[in-house]
PDB file with SEQRES, HELIX, SHEET and CRYST1 records, atoms N, CA, C and O in Angstrom:
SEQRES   1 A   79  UNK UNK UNK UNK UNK UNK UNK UNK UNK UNK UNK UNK UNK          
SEQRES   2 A   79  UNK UNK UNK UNK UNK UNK UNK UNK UNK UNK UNK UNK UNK          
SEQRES   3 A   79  UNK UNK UNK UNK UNK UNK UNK UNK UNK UNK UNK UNK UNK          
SEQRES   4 A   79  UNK UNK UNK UNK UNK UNK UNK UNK UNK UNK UNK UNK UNK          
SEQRES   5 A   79  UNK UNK UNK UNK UNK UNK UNK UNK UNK UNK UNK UNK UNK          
SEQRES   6 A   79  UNK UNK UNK UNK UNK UNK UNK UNK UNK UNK UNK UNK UNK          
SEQRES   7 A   79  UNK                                                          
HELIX    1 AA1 UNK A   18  UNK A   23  1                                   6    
HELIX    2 AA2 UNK A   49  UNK A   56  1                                   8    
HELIX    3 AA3 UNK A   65  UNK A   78  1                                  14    
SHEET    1 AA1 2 UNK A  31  UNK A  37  0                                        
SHEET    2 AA1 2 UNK A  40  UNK A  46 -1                                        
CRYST1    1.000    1.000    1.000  90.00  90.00  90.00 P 1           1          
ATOM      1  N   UNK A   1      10.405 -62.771  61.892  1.00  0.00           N  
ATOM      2  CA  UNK A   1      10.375 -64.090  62.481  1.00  0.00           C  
ATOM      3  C   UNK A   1       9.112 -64.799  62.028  1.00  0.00           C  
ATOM      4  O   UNK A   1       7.989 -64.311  62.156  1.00  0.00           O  
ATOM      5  N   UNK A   2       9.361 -65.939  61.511  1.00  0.00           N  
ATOM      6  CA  UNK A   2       7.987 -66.665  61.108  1.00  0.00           C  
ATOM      7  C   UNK A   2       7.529 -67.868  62.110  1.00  0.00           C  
ATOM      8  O   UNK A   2       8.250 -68.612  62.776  1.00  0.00           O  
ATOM      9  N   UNK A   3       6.039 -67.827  62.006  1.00  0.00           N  
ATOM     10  CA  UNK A   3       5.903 -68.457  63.302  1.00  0.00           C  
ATOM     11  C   UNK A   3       5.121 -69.700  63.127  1.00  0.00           C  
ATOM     12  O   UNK A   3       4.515 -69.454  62.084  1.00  0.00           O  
ATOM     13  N   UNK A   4       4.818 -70.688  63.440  1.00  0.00           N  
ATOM     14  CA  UNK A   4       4.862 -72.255  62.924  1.00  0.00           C  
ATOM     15  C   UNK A   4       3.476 -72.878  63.988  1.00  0.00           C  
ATOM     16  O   UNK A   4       3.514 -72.303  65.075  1.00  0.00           O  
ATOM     17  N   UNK A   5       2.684 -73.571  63.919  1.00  0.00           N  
ATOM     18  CA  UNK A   5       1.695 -74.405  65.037  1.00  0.00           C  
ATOM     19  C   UNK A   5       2.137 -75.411  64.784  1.00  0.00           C  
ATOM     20  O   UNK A   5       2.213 -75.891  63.653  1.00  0.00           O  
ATOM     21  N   UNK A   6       2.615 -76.046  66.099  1.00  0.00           N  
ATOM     22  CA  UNK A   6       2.809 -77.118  66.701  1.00  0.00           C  
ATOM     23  C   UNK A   6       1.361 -77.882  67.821  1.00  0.00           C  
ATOM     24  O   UNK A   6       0.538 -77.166  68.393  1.00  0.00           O  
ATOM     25  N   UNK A   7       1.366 -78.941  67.878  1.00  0.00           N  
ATOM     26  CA  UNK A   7       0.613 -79.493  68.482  1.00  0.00           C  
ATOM     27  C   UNK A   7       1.125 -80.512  69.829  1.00  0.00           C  
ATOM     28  O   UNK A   7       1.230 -81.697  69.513  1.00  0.00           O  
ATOM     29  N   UNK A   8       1.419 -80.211  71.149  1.00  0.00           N  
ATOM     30  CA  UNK A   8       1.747 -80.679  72.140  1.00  0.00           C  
ATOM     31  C   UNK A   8       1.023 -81.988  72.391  1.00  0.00           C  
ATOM     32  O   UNK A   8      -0.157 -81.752  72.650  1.00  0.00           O  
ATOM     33  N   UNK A   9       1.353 -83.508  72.412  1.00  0.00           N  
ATOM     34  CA  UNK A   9       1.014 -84.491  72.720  1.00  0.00           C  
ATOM     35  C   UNK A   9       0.361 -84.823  74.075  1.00  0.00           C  
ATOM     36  O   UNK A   9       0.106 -83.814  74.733  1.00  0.00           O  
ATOM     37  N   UNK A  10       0.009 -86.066  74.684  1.00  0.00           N  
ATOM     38  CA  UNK A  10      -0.365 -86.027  76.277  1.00  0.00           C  
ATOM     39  C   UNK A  10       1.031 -86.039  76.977  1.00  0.00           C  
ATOM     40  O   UNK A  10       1.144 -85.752  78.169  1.00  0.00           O  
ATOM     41  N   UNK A  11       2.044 -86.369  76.221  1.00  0.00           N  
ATOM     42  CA  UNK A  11       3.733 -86.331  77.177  1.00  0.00           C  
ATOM     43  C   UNK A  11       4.643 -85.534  76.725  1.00  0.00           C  
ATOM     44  O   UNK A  11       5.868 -85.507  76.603  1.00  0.00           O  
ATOM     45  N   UNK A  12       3.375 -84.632  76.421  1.00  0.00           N  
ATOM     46  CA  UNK A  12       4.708 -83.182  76.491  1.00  0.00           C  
ATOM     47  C   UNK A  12       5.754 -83.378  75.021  1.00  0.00           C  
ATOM     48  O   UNK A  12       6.933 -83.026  75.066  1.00  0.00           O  
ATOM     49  N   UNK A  13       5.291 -83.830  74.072  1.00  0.00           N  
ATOM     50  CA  UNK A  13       5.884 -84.023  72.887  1.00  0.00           C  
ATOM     51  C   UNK A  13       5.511 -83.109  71.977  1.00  0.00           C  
ATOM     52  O   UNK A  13       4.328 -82.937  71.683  1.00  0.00           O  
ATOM     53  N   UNK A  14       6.919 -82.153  71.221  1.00  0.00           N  
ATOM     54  CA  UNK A  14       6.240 -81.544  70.186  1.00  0.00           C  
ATOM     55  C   UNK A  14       7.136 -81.795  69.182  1.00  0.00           C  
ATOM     56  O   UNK A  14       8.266 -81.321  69.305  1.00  0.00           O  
ATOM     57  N   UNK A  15       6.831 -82.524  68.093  1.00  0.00           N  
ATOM     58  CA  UNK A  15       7.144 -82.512  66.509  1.00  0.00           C  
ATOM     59  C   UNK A  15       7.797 -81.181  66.045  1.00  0.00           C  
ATOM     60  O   UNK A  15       7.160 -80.131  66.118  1.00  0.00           O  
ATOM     61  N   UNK A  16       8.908 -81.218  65.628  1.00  0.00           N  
ATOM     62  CA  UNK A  16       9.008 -80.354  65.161  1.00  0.00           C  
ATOM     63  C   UNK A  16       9.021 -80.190  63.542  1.00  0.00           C  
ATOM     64  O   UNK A  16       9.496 -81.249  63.133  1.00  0.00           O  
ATOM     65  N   UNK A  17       8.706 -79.315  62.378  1.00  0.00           N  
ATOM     66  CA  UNK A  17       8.181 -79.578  61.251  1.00  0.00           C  
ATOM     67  C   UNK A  17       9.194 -80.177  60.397  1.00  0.00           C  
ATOM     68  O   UNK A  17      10.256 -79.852  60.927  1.00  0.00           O  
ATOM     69  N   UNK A  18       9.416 -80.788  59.492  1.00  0.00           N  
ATOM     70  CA  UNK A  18      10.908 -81.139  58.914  1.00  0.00           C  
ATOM     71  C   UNK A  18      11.146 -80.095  58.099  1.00  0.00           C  
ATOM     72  O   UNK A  18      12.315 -79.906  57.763  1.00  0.00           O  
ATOM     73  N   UNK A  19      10.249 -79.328  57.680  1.00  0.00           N  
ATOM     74  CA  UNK A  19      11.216 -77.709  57.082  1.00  0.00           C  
ATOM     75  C   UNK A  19      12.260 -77.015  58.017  1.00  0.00           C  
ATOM     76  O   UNK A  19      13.421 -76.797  57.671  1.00  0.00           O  
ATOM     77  N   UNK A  20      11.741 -76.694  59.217  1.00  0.00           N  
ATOM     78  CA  UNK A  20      12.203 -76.190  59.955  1.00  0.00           C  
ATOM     79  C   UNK A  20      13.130 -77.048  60.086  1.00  0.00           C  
ATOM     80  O   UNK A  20      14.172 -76.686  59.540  1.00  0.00           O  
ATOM     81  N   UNK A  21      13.210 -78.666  60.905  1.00  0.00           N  
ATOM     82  CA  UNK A  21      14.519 -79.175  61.119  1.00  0.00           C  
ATOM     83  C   UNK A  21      15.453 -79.303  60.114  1.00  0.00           C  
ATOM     84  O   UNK A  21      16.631 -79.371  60.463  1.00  0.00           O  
ATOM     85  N   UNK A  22      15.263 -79.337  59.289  1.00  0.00           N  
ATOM     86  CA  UNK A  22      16.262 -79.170  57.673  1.00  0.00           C  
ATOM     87  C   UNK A  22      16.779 -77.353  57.507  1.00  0.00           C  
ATOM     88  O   UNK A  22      17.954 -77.026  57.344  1.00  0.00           O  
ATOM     89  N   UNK A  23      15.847 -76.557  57.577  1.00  0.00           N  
ATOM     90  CA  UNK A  23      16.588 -75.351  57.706  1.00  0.00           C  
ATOM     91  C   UNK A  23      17.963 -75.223  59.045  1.00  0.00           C  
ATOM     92  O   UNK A  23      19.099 -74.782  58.870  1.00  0.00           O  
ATOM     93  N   UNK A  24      17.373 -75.759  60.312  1.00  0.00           N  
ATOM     94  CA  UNK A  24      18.353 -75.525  61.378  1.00  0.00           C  
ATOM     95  C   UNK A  24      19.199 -76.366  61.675  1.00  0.00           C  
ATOM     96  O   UNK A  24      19.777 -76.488  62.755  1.00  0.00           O  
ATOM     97  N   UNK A  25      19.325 -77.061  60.618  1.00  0.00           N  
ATOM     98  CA  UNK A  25      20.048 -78.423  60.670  1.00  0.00           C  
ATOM     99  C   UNK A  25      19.674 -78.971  62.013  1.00  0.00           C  
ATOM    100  O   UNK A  25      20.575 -78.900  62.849  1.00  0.00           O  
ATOM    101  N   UNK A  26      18.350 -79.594  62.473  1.00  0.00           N  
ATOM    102  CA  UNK A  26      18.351 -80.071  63.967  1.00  0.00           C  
ATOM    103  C   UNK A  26      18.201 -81.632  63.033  1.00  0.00           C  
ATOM    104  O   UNK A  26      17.539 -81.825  62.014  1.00  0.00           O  
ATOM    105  N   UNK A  27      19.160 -82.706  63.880  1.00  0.00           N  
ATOM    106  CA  UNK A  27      18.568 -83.490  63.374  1.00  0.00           C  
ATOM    107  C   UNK A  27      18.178 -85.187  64.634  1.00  0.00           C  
ATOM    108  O   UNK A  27      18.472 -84.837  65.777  1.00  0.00           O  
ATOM    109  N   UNK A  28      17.836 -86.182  64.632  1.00  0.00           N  
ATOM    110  CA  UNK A  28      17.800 -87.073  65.838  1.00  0.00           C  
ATOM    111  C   UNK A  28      18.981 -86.831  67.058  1.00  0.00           C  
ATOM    112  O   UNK A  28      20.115 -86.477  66.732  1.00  0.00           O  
ATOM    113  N   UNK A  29      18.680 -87.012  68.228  1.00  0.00           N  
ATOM    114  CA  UNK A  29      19.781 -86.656  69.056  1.00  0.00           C  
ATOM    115  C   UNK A  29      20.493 -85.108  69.381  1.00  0.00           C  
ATOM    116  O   UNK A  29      21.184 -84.743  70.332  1.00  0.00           O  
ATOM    117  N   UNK A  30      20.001 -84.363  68.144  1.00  0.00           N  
ATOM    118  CA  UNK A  30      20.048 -82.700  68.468  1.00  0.00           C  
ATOM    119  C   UNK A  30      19.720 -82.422  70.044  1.00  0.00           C  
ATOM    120  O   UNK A  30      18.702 -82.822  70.609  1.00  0.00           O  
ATOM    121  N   UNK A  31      20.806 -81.637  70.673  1.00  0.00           N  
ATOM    122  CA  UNK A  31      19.996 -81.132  71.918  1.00  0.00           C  
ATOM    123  C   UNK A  31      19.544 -80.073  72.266  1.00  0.00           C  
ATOM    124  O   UNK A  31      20.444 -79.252  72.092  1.00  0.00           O  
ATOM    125  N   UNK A  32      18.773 -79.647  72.614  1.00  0.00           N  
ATOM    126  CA  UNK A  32      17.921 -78.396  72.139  1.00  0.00           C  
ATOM    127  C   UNK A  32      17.838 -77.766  73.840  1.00  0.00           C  
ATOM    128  O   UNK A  32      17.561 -78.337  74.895  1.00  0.00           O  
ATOM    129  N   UNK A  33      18.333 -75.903  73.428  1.00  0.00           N  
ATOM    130  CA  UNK A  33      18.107 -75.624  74.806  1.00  0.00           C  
ATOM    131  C   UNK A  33      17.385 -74.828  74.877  1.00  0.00           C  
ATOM    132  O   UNK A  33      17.413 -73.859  74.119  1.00  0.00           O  
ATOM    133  N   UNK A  34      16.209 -75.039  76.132  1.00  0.00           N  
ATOM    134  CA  UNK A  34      15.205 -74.296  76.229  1.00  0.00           C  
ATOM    135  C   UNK A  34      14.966 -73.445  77.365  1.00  0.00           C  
ATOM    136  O   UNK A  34      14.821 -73.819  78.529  1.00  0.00           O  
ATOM    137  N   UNK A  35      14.925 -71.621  76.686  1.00  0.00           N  
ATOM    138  CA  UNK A  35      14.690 -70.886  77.720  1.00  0.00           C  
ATOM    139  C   UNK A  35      12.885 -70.153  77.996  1.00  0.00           C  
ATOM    140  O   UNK A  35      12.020 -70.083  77.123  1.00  0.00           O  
ATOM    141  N   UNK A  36      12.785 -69.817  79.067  1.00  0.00           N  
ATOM    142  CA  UNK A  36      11.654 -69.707  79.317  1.00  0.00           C  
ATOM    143  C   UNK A  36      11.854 -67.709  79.600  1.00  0.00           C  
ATOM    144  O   UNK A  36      12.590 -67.301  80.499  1.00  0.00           O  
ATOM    145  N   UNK A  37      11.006 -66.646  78.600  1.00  0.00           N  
ATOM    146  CA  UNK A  37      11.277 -65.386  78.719  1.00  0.00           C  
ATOM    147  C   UNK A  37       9.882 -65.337  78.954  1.00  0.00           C  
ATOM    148  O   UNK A  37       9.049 -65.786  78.167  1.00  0.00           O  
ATOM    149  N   UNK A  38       9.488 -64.495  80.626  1.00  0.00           N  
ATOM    150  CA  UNK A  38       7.945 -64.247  80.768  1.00  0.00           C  
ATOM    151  C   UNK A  38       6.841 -65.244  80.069  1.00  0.00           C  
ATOM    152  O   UNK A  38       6.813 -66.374  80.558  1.00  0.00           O  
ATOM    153  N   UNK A  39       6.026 -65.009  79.107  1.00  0.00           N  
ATOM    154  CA  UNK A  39       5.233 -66.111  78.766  1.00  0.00           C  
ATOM    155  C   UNK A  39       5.652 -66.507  77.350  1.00  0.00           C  
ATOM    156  O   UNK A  39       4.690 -66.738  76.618  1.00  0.00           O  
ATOM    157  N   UNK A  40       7.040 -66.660  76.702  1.00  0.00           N  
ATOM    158  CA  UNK A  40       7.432 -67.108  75.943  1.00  0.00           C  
ATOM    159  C   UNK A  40       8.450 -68.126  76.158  1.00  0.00           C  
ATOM    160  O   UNK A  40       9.142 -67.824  77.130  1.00  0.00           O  
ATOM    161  N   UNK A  41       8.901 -69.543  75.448  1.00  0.00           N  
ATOM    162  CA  UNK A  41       9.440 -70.767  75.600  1.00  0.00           C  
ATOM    163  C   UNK A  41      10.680 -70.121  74.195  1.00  0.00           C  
ATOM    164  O   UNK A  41      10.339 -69.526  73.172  1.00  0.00           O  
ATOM    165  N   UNK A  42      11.606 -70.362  74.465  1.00  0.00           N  
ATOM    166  CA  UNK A  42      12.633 -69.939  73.249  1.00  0.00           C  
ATOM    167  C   UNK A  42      13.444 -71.736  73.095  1.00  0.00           C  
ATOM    168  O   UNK A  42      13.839 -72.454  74.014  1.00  0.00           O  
ATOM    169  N   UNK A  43      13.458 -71.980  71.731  1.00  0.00           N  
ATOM    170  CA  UNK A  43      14.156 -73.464  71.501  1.00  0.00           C  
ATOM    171  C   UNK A  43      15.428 -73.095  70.759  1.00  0.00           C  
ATOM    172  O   UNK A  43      15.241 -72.419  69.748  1.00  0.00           O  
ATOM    173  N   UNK A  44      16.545 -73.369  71.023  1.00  0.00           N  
ATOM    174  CA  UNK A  44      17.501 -73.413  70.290  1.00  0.00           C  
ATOM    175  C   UNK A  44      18.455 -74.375  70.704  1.00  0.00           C  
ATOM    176  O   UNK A  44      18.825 -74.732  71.822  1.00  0.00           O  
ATOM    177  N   UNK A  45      18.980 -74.938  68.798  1.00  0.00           N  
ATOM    178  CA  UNK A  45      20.029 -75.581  68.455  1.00  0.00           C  
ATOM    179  C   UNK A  45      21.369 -75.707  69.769  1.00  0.00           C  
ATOM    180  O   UNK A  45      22.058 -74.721  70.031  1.00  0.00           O  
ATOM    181  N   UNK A  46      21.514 -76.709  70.302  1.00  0.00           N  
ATOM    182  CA  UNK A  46      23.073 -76.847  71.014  1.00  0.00           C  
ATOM    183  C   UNK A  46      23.919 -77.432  69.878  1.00  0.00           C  
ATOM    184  O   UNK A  46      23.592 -78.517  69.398  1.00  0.00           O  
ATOM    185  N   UNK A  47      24.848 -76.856  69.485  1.00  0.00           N  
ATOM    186  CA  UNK A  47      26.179 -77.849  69.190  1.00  0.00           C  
ATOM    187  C   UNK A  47      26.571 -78.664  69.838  1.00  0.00           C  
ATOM    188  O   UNK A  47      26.916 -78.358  70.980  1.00  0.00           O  
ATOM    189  N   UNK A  48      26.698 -80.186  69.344  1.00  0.00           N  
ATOM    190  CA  UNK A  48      27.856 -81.090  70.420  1.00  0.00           C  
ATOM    191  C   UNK A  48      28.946 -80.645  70.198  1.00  0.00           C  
ATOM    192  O   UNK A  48      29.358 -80.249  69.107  1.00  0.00           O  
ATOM    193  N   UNK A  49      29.711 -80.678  71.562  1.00  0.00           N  
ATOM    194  CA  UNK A  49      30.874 -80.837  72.203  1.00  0.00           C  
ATOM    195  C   UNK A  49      31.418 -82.067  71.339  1.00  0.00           C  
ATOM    196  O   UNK A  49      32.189 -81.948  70.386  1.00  0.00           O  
ATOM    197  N   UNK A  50      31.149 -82.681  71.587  1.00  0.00           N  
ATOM    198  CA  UNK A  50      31.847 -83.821  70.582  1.00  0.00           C  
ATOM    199  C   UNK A  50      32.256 -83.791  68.956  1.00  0.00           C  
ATOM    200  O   UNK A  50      33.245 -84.256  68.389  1.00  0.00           O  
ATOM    201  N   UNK A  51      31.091 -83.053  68.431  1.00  0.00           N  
ATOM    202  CA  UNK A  51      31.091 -82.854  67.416  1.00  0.00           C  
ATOM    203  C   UNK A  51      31.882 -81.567  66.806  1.00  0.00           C  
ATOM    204  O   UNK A  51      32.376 -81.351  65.699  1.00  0.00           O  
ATOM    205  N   UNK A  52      31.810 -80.984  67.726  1.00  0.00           N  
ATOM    206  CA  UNK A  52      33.183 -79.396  67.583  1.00  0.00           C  
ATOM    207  C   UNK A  52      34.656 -80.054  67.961  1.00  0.00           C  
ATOM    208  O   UNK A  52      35.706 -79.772  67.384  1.00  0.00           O  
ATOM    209  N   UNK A  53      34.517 -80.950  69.006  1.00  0.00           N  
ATOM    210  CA  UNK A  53      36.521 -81.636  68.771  1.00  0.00           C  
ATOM    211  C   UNK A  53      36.431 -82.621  67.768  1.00  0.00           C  
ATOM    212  O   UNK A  53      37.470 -83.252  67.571  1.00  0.00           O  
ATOM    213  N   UNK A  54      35.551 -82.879  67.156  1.00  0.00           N  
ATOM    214  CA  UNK A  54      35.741 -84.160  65.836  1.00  0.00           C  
ATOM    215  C   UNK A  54      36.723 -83.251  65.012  1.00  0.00           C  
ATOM    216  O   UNK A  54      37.918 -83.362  64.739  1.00  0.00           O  
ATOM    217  N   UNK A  55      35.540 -82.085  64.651  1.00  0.00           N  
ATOM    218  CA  UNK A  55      36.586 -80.753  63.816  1.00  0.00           C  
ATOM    219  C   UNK A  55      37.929 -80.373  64.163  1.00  0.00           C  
ATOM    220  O   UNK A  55      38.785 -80.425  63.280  1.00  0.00           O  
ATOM    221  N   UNK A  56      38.238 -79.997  65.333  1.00  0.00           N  
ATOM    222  CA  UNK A  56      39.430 -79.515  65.483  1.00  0.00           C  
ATOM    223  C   UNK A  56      40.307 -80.516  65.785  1.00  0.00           C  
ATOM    224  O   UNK A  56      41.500 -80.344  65.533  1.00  0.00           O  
ATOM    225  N   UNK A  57      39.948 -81.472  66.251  1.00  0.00           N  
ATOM    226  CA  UNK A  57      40.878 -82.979  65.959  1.00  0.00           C  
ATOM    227  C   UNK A  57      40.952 -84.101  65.410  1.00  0.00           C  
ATOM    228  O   UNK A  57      41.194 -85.251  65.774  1.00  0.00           O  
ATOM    229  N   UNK A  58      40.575 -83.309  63.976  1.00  0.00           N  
ATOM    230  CA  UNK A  58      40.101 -84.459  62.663  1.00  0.00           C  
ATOM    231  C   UNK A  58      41.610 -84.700  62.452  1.00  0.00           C  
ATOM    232  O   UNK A  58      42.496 -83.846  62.416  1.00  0.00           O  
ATOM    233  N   UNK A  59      41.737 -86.229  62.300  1.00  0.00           N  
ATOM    234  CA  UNK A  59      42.187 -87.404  62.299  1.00  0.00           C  
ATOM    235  C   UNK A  59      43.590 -87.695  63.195  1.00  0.00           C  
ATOM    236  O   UNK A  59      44.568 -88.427  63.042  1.00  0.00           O  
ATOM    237  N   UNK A  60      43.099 -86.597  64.344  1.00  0.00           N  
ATOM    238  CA  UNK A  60      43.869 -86.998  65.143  1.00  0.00           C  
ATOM    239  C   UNK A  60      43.741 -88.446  66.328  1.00  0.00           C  
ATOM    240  O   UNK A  60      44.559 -89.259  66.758  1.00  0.00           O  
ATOM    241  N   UNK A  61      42.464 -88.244  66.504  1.00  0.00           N  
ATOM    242  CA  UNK A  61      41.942 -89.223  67.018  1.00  0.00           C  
ATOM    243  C   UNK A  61      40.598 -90.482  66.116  1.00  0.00           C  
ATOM    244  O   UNK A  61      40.084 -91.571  66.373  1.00  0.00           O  
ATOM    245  N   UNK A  62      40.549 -89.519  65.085  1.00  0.00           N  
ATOM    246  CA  UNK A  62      39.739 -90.584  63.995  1.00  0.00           C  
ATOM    247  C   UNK A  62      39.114 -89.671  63.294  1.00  0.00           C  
ATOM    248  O   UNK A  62      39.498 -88.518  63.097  1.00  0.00           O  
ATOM    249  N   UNK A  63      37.893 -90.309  62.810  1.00  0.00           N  
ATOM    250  CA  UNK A  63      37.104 -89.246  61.317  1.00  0.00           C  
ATOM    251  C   UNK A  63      36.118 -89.059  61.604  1.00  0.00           C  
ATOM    252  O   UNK A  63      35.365 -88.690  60.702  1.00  0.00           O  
ATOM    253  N   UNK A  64      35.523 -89.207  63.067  1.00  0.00           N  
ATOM    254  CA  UNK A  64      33.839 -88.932  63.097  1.00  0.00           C  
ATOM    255  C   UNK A  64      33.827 -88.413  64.552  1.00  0.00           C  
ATOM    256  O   UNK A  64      34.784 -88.476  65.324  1.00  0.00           O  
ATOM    257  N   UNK A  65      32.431 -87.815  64.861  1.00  0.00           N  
ATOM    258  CA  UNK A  65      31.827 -88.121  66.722  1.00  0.00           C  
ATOM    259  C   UNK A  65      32.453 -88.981  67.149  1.00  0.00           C  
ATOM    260  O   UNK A  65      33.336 -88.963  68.006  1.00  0.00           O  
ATOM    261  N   UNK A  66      31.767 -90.300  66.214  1.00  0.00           N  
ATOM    262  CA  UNK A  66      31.767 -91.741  66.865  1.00  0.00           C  
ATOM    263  C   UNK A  66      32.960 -91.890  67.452  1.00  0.00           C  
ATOM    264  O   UNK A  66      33.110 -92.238  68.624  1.00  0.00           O  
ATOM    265  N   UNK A  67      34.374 -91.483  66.197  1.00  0.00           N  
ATOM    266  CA  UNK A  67      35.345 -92.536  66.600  1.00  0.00           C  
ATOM    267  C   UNK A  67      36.126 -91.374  67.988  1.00  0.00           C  
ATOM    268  O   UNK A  67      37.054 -91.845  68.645  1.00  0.00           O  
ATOM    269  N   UNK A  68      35.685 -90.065  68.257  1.00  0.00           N  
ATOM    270  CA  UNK A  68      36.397 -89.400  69.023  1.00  0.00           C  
ATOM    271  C   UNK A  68      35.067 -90.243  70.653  1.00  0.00           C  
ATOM    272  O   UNK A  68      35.526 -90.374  71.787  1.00  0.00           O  
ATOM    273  N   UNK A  69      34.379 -90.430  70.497  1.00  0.00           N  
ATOM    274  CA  UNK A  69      33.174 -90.867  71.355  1.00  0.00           C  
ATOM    275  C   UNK A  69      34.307 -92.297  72.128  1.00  0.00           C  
ATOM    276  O   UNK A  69      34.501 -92.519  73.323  1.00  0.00           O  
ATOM    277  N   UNK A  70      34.806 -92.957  71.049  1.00  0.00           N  
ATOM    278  CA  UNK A  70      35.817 -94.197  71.779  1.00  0.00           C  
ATOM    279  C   UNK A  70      36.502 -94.036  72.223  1.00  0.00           C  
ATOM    280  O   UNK A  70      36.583 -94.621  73.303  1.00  0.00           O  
ATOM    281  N   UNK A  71      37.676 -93.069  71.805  1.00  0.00           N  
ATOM    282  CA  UNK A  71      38.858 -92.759  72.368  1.00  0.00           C  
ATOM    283  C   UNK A  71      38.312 -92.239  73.961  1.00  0.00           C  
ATOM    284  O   UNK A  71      38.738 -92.821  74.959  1.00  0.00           O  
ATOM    285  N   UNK A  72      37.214 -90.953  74.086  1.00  0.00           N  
ATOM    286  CA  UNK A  72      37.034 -90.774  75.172  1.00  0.00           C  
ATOM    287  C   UNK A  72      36.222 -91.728  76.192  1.00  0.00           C  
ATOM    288  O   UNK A  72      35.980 -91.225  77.289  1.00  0.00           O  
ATOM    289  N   UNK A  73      35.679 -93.324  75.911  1.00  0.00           N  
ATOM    290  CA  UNK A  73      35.396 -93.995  76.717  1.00  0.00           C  
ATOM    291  C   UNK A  73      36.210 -94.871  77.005  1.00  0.00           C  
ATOM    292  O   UNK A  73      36.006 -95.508  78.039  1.00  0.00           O  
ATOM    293  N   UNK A  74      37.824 -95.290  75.872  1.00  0.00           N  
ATOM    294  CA  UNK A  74      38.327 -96.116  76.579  1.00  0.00           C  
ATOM    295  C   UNK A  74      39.237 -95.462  77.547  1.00  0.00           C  
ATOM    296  O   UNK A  74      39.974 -95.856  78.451  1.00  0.00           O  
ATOM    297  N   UNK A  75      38.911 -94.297  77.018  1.00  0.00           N  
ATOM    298  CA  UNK A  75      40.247 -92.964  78.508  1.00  0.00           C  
ATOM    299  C   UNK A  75      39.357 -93.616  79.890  1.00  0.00           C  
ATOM    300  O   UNK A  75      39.960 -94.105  80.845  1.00  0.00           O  
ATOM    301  N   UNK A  76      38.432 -93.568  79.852  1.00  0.00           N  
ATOM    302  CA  UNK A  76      37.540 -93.183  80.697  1.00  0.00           C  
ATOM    303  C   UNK A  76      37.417 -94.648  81.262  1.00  0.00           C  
ATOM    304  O   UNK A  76      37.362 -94.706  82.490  1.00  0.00           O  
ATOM    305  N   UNK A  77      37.376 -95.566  80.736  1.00  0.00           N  
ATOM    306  CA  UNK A  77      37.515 -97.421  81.152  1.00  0.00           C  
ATOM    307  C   UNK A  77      39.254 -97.619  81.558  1.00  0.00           C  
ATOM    308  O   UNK A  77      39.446 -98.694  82.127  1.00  0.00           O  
ATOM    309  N   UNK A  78      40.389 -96.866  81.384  1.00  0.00           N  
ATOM    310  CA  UNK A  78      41.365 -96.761  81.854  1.00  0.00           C  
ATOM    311  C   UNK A  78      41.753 -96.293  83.175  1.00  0.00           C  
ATOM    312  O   UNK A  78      42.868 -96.469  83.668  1.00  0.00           O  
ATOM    313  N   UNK A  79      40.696 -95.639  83.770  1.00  0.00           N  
ATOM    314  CA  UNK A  79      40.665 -94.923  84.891  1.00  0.00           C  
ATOM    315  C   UNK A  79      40.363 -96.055  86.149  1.00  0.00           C  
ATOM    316  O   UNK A  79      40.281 -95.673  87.316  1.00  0.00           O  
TER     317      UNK A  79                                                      
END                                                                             
């Protein structure tokens, strides 16, 4: 495991390096889940939900996040 210094901001902000985000494919909007083991912080990659039914219901409902992101808000403005 290779291990990286980061520098924590005054609001709790940490940069993460763009090697690293290019290796883990993290990219803007990534949601990242964080566990806390004794005195270690563990960060890892979430997949969207959105982005896993784009895949399995490519072009059923359209060709991106985005366009599956509409279908489920105008469901949701139908209600």
């Amino acid at each position: 495991m290779k291990s990286t210094g980061v520098t924590v901001s005054s609001r709790g902000i940490i940069v993460l390096p763009a090697k690293l985000r290019k290796e883990m494919k993290i990219e803007a909007g990534t949601r990242i889940l964080l566990t806390r083991e004794d005195d270690k912080i563990i960060m890892q990659p979430v997949a969207s939900f959105t982005n896993k039914l784009a895949g399995l219901t490519k072009k059923s409902f359209g060709e991106s996040a985005e366009d599956i992101t509409q279908v489920i808000n105008s469901e949701r403005d139908d209600k």
